[in-house]
C-alpha positions as CSV (number, residue, x, y, z in Angstrom):
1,X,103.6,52.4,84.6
2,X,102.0,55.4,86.3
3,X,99.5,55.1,88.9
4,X,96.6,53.1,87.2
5,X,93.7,52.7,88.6
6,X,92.6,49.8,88.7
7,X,95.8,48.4,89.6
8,X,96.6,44.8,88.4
9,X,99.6,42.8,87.7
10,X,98.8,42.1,84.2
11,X,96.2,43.8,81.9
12,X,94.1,41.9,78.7
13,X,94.3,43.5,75.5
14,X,91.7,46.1,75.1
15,X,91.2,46.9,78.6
16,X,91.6,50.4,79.4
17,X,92.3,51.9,83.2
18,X,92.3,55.9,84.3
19,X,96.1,57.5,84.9
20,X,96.9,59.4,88.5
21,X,100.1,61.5,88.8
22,X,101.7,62.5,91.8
23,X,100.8,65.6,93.7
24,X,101.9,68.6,91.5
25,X,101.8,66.9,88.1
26,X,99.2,66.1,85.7
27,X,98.5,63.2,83.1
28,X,98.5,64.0,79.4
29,X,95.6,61.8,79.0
30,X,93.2,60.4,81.4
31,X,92.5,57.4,80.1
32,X,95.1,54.7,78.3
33,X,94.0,51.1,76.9
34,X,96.3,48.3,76.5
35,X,96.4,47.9,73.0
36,X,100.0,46.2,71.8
37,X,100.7,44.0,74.6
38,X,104.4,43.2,74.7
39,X,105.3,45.7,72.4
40,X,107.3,49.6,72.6
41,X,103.7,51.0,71.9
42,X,101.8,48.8,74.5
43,X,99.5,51.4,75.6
44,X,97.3,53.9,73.7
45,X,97.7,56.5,73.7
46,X,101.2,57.0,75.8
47,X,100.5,59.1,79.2
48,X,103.5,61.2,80.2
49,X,102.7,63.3,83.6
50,X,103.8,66.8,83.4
51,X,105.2,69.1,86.6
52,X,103.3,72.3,86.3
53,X,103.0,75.5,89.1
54,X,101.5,78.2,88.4
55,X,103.5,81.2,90.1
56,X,101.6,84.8,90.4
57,X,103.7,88.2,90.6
58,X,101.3,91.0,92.6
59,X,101.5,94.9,92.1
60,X,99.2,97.3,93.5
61,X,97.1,97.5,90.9
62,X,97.5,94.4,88.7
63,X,98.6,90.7,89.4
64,X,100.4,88.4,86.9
65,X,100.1,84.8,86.5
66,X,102.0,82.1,84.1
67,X,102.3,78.6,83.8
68,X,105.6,76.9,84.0
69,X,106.9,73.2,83.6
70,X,109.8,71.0,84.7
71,X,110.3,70.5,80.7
72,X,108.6,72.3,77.9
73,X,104.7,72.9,78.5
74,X,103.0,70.8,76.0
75,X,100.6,72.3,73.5
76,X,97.3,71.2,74.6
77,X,98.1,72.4,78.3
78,X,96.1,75.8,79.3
79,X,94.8,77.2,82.1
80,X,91.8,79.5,83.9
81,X,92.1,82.2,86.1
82,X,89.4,83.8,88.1
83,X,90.0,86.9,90.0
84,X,87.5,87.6,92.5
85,X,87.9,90.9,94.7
86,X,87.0,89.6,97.9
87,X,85.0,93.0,99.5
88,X,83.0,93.5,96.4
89,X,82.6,89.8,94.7
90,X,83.2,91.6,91.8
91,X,85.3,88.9,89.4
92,X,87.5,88.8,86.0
93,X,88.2,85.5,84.3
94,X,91.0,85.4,81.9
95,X,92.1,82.1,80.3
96,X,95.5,81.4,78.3
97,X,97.9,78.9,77.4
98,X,100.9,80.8,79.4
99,X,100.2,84.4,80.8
100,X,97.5,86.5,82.3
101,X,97.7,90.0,83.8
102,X,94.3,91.2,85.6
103,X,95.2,95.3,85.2
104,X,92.9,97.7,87.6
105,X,92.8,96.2,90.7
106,X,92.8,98.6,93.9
107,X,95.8,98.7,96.3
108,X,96.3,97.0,99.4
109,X,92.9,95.0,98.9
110,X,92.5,91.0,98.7
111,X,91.7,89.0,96.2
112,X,90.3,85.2,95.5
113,X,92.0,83.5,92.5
114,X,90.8,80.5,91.5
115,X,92.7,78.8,89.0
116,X,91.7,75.8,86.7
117,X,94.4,73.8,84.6
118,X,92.6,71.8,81.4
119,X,93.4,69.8,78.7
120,X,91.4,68.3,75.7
121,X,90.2,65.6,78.5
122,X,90.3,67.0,81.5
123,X,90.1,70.1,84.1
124,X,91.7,70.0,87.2
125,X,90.8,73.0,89.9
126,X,93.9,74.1,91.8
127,X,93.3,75.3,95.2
128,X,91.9,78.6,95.8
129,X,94.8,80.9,96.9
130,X,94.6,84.6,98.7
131,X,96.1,87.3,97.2
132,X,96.6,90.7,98.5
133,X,98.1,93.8,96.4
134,X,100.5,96.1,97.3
135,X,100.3,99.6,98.6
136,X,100.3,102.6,96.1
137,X,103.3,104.3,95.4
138,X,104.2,106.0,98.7
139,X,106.7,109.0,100.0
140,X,109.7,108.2,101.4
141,X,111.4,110.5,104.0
142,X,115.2,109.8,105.1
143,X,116.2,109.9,108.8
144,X,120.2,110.3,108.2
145,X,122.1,109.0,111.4
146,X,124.7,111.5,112.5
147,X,128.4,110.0,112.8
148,X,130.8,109.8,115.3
149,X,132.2,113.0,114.9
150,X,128.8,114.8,114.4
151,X,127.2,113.5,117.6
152,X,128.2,115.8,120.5
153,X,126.5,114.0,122.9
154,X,127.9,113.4,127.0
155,X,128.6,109.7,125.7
156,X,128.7,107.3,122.7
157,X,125.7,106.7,120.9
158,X,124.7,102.7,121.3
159,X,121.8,102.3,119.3
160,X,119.1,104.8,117.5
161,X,115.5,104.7,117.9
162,X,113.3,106.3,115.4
163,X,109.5,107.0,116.6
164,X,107.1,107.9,114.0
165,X,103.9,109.1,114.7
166,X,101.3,110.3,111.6
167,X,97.3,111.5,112.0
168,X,94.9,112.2,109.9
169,X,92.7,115.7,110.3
170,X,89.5,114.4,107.8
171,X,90.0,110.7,109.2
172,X,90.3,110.7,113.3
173,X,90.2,106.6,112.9
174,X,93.8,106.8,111.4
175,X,96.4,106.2,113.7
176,X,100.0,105.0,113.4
177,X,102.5,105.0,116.0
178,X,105.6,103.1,115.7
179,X,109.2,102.8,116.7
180,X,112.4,101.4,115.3
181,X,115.6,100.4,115.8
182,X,119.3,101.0,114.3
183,X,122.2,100.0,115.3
184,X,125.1,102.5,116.5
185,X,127.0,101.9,112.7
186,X,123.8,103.1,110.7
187,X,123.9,105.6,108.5
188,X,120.1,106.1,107.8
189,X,116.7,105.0,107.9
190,X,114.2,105.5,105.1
191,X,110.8,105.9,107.0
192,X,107.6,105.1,104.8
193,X,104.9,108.4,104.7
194,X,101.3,107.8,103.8
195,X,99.2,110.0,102.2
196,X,97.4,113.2,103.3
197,X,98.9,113.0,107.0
198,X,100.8,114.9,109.7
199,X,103.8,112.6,110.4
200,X,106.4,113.4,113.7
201,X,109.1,111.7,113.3
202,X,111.4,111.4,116.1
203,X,115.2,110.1,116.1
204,X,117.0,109.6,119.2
205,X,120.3,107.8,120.5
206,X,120.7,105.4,123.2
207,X,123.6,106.2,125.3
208,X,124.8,105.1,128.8
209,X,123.2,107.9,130.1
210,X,120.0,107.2,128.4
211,X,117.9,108.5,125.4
212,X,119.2,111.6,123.8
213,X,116.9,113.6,121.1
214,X,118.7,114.6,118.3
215,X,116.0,115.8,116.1
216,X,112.8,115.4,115.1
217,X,110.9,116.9,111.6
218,X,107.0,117.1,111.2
219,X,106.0,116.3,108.1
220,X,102.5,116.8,105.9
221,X,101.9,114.9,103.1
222,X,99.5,116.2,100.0
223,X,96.4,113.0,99.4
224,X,97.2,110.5,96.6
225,X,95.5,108.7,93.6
226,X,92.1,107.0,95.2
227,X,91.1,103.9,94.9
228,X,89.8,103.0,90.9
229,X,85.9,102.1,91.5
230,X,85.2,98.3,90.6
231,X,85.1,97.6,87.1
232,X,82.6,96.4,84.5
233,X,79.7,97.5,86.6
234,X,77.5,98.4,83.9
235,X,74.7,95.4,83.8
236,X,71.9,94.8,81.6
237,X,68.8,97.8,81.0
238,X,71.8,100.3,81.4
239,X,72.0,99.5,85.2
240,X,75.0,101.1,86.6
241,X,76.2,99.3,90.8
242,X,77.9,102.4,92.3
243,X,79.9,101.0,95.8
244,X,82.1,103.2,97.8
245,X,85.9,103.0,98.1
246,X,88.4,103.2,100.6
247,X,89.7,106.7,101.2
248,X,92.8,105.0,101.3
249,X,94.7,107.9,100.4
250,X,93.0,111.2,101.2
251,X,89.3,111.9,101.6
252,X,86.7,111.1,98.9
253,X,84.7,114.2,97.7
254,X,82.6,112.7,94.8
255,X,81.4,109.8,92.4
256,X,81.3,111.4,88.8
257,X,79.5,109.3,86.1
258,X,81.0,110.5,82.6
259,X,80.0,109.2,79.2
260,X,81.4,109.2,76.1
261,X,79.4,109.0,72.6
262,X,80.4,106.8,69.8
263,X,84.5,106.9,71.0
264,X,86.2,103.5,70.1
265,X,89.3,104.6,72.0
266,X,90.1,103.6,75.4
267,X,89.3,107.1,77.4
268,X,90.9,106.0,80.6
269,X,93.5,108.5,80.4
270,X,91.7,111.6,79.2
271,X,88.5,111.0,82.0
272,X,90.3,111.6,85.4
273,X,91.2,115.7,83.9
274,X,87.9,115.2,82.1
275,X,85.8,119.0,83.1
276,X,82.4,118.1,84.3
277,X,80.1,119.2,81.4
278,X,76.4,119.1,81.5
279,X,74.6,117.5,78.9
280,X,73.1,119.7,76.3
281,X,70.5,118.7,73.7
282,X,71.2,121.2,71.1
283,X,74.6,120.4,70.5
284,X,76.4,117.1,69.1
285,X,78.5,116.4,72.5
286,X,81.5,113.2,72.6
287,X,81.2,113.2,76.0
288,X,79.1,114.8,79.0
289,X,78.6,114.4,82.5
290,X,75.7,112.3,83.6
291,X,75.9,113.0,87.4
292,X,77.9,114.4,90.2
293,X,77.1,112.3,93.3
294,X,79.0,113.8,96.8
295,X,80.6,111.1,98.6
296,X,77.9,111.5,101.4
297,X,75.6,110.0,99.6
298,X,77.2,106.8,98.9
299,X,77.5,105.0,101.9
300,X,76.9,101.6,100.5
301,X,76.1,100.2,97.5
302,X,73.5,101.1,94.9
303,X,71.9,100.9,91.5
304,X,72.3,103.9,89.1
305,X,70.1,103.8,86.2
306,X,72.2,105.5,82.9
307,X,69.7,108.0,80.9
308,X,66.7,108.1,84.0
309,X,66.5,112.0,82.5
310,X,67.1,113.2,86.0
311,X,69.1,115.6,87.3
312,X,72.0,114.8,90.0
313,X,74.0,118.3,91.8
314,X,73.0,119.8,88.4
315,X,73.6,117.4,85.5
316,X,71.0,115.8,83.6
317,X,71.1,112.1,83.0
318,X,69.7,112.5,80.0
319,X,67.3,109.6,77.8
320,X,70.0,107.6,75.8
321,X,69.8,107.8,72.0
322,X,69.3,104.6,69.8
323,X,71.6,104.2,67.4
324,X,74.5,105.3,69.4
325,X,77.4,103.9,71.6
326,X,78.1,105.0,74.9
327,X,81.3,104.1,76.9
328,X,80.2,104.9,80.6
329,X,83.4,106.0,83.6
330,X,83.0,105.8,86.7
331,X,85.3,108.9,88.2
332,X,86.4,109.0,92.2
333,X,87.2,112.4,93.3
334,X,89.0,113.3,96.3
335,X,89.9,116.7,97.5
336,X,91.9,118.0,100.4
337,X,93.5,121.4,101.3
338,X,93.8,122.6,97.4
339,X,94.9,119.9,96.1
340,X,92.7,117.0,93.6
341,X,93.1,113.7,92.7
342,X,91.3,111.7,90.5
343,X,90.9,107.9,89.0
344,X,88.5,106.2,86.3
345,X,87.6,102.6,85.6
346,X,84.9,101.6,83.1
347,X,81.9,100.9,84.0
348,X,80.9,99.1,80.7
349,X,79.0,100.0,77.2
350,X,75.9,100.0,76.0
């Protein structure tokens, strides 16, 4: 018998009793009743606990989940995730019987997932775990270690120590200064770069003598991809919640809100080259801009309303029309030294 509850040496025909499993598995049924006493079938129905975890895979801008079993995952077993983006409270649910993927998520930012396991008699709540995704897709500079025969140093090289130092101009909070080691038989060292910065890198050997600067290469990077603005901000009454993100990878110049009449395709790939285009009334536009907001006004979060007929840095916000679909993006701009970079996410449809 599992762990039944109440416990009892012997049970009377009819009487039922609730099922606990173990830590880590989780009873097909939560109730059993002694109905054959004496017999191959004695309880009804039969209660088998099943092993299940729920292992997560994260990216930098989506996270898997699946549900796995010591044997075969039964039928009846599914599961919940939640998906909570911890700075904005912003959340996704997804629910499944094996596999979710939550796509969009920013880079290097943490996330609540709450996870909820349920059959056709019970839910069972996991407990909460922290994820945090990864960095966006990075330059990579290699620091080749001369050999013996290169090095014409006063004595053998011991060691290497490789000192990189990167700054920001637009960000004068950004610092990183750190140092590594290699041993004497390395061959090279690939040094991670982040975006829009002035990196020094340094390599030096260790000798008996002492340190010994071989070379050293300054480096600028061009800005990345910015962070995607939240998701699925567009409430009720055509209420847009506009929050501010990270300038993560180069400096944020602007919010752009873009919408798109009557389209049912998925315009995430055409809106971040999408060319800002004012509204006009006299001809049957697919898509305008509603509003170019500078990054200096959006220190903190705010309400947008969608069709307020105002005009924002030169585009008009114009009065929705009934009878028509509008797929609202939310566009992040950044801009540094020439070069643009651009993301979308949609806000929602009306």
């Amino acid at each position: 018998m599992l762990n039944p509850s109440p416990y009892k040496i012997s049970y009377d025909e009819g009487e039922e009793v609730t099922v606990y499993c173990i830590d880590g598995y989780y009873p097909s049924h939560e109730r059993t009743r002694c109905d054959q006493p004496l017999t191959p079938q004695e309880w009804t129905p039969a209660i088998t606990c099943t092993d299940i975890t729920v292992s997560e895979r994260v990216a930098s801008t989506s996270a898997s989940f699946w549900m796995s079993c010591s044997s075969e995952c039964p039928h009846h077993w599914r599961f919940d995730v939640e998906c909570c983006d911890v700075l904005y409270g912003l959340c996704q649910t997804m629910n499944t019987d094996g596999h979710v993927t939550f796509t969009g998520l920013q880079p290097s930012s943490e996330y609540q997932v709450s996870i909820t396991l349920h059959n056709n008699q019970k839910q069972y709540k996991l407990k909460p775990r922290l994820i945090r995704t990864k960095h966006s897709v990075y330059r990579y500079f290699d620091v080749r270690f001369p050999t013996k025969q290169d090095w014409t140093g006063p004595a053998n090289i011991t060691s290497f120590q490789i000192i990189i130092s990167a700054r920001r101009i637009y960000d004068q909070s950004f610092v990183r200064d750190e140092t590594f080691w290699a041993p004497h038989n390395g061959t090279e060292y690939k040094v991670l770069l982040q975006h829009g910065a002035n990196h020094t890198i340094t390599l030096q050997g260790i000798t008996v003598v002492g340190f010994e600067t071989i070379k050293e290469w300054n480096i600028e990077t061009d800005i990345g991809d910015p962070p995607h603005h939240p998701p699925n901000t567009l409430g009720t009454n055509s209420t847009l919640k506009l929050y501010p993100v990270s300038p993560l990878n180069g400096p944020i110049s602007s919010y752009d809100i873009i919408v798109y009449v009557d389209q049912v395709m998925n315009m995430s790939v055409d809106c971040p080259g999408f060319t800002n285009t004012p509204y006009n009334s006299s001809l049957a536009q697919s898509s305008y801009t509603a509003a170019v907001l500078p990054a200096e006004t959006l220190t903190g979060s705010r309400t947008f309303i969608l069709g307020d007929n105002q005009y924002y840095n030169g585009f008009h916000n114009a009065p929705l029309t009934p009878n028509h679909n509008y797929n609202v993006y939310i566009r992040v701009s950044s801009s540094w030294k020439e070069v643009q970079k651009s993301s979308c996410s949609l806000a929602g449809v009306i």
